[in-house]
C-alpha positions as CSV (number, residue, x, y, z in Angstrom):
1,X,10.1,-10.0,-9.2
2,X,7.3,-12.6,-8.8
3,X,5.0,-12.5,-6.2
4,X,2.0,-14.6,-4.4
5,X,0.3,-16.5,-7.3
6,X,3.4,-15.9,-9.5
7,X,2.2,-12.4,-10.3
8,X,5.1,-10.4,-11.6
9,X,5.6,-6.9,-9.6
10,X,8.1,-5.6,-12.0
11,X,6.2,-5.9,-14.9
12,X,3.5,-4.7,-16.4
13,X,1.4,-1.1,-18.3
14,X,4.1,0.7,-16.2
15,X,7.3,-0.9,-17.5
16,X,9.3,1.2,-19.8
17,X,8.3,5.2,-18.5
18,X,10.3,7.8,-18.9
19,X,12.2,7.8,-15.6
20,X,12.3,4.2,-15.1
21,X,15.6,3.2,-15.0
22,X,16.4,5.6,-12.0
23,X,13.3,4.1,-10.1
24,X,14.0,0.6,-7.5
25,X,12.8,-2.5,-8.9
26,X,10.9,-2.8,-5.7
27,X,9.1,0.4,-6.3
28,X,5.4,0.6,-4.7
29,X,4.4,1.7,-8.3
30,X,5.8,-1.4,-9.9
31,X,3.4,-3.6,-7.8
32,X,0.0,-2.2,-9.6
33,X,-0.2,-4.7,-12.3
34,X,-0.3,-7.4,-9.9
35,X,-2.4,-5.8,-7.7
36,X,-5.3,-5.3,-10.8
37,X,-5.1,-9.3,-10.9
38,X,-5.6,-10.1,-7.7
39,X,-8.5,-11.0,-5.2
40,X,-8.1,-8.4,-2.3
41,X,-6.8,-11.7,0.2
42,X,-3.8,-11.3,-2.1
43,X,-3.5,-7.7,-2.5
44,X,-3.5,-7.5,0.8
45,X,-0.6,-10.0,0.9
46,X,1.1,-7.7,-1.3
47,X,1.5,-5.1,-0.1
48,X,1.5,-5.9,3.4
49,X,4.2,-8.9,3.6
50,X,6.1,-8.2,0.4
51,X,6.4,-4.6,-0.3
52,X,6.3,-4.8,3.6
53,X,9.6,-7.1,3.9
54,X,11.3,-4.6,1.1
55,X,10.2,-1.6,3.2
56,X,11.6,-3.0,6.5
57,X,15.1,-4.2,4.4
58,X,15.6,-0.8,3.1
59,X,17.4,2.3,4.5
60,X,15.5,5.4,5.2
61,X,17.1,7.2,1.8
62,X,16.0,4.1,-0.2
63,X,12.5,4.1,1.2
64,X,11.7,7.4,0.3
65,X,12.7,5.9,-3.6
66,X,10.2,2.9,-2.8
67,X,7.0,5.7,-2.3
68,X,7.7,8.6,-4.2
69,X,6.2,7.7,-7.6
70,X,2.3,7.6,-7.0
71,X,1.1,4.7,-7.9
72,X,-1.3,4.3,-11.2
73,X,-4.9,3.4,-10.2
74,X,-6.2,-0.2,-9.1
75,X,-9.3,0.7,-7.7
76,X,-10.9,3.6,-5.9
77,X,-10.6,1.0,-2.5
78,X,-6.7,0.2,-3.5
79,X,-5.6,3.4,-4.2
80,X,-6.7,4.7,-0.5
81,X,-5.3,1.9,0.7
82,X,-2.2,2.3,-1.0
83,X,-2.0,6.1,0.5
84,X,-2.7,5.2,3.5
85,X,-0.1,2.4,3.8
86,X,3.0,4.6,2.2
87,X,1.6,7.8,4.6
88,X,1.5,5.6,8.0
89,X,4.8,4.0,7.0
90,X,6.4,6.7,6.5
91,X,5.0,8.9,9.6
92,X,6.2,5.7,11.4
93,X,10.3,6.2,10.0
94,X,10.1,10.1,10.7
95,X,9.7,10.6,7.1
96,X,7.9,13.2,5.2
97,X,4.9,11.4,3.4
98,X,4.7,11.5,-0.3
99,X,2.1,14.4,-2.1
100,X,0.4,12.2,-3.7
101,X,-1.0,10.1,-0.7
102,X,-3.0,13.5,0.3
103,X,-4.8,13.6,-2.8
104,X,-8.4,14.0,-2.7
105,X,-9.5,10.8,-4.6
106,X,-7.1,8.6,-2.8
107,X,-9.4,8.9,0.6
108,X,-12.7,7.4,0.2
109,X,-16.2,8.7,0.8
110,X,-17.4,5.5,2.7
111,X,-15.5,3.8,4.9
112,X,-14.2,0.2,3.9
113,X,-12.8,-2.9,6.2
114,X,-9.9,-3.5,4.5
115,X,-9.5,-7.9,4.7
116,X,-12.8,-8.0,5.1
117,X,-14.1,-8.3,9.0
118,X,-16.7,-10.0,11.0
119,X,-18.7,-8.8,12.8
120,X,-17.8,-9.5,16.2
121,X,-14.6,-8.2,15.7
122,X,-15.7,-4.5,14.1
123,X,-15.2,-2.7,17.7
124,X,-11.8,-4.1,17.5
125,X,-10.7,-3.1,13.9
126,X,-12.6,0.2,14.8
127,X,-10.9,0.8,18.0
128,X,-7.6,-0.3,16.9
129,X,-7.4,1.0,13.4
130,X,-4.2,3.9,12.7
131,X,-5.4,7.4,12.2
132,X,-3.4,7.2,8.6
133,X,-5.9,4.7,7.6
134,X,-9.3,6.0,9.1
135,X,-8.5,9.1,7.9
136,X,-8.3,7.1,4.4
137,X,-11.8,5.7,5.0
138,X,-10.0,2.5,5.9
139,X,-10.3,0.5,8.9
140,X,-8.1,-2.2,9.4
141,X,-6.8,-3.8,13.0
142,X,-3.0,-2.2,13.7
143,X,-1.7,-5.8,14.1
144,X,-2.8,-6.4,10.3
145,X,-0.2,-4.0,9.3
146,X,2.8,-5.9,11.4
147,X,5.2,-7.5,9.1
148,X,6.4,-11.1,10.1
C-alpha cells in the first residue's frame, strides 16, 4: 500500500516475520517504515487520515487485528504517539487496548505538541487534548484526531 509521498506501508525491515501472513496488510505495524522517512507533517498524516480511514472501515474484530502487533520503534516521540493513538481508539470502540501501548518507554518524560503548535493556541491543545494522549506526554487538540 502506498501512502502520502509514495511511501510504501506494507513494506519495509518488517516484511517477511514469522507471523506475517496471518497479520492485515493494513496493520499499524506495517506503517513504521514509512513513518522512519517521514517529516512529522506526514507522519502525522499517516496515521491520522490513513491508518485512520482503515480504522473507521474496519469491524470491531478486524480492528483489534489492525493494533495488536506493537509496533517496532520510530522514535521515542512516535512510539508514544502511536500508543496513545491505538489506546484512545480503542477506549473509544469499547475495546480492550493492546499491552503494549502501556509500556513504560512508550509514554514520554517531557511533554510534546504533537503537529507542532503556536503559541496562542497552547491553552487550547492543552484544554482540549484526550486523557489517552496527555497521559502519553502528548498534547494534541481532540479535533486533530477527527478523521474526514
Amino acid at each position: 500500500m502506498v501512502g502520502p509521498g509514495g511511501a510504501d506501508v506494507t513494506a519495509g525491515d518488517d516484511a517477511g516475520s514469522p507471523g506475517d501472513d496471518d497479520q492485515p496488510p493494513n496493520a499499524l505495524w506495517r506503517y513504521v517504515p514509512a513513518l522512519r522517512t517521514e517529516d512529522d507533517e506526514w507522519r502525522l498524516r499517516l496515521v491520522l487520515h490513513d491508518f485512520g480511514q482503515v480504522w473507521e472501515d474496519t469491524t470491531v474484530e478486524q480492528r483489534r487485528a489492525l493494533v495488536c502487533r506493537a509496533p517496532d520503534s520510530v522514535d521515542e516521540r512516535w512510539d508514544a504517539f502511536l500508543a496513545a493513538y491505538v489506546e484512545h481508539r480503542c477506549i473509544e470502540d469499547g475495546i480492550e487496548p493492546p499491552a503494549w501501548t502501556l509500556q513504560r518507554e512508550r509514554h514520554l518524560r517531557a511533554f510534546w505538541y504533537a503537529g507542532g503548535c503556536h503559541d496562542y493556541d497552547r491553552v487550547r491543545t492543552i484544554v482540549t487534548t484526550p486523557i489517552t494522549f496527555e497521559a502519553h506526554g502528548i498534547w494534541i487538540p481532540r479535533e486533530e484526531l477527527t478523521v474526514v
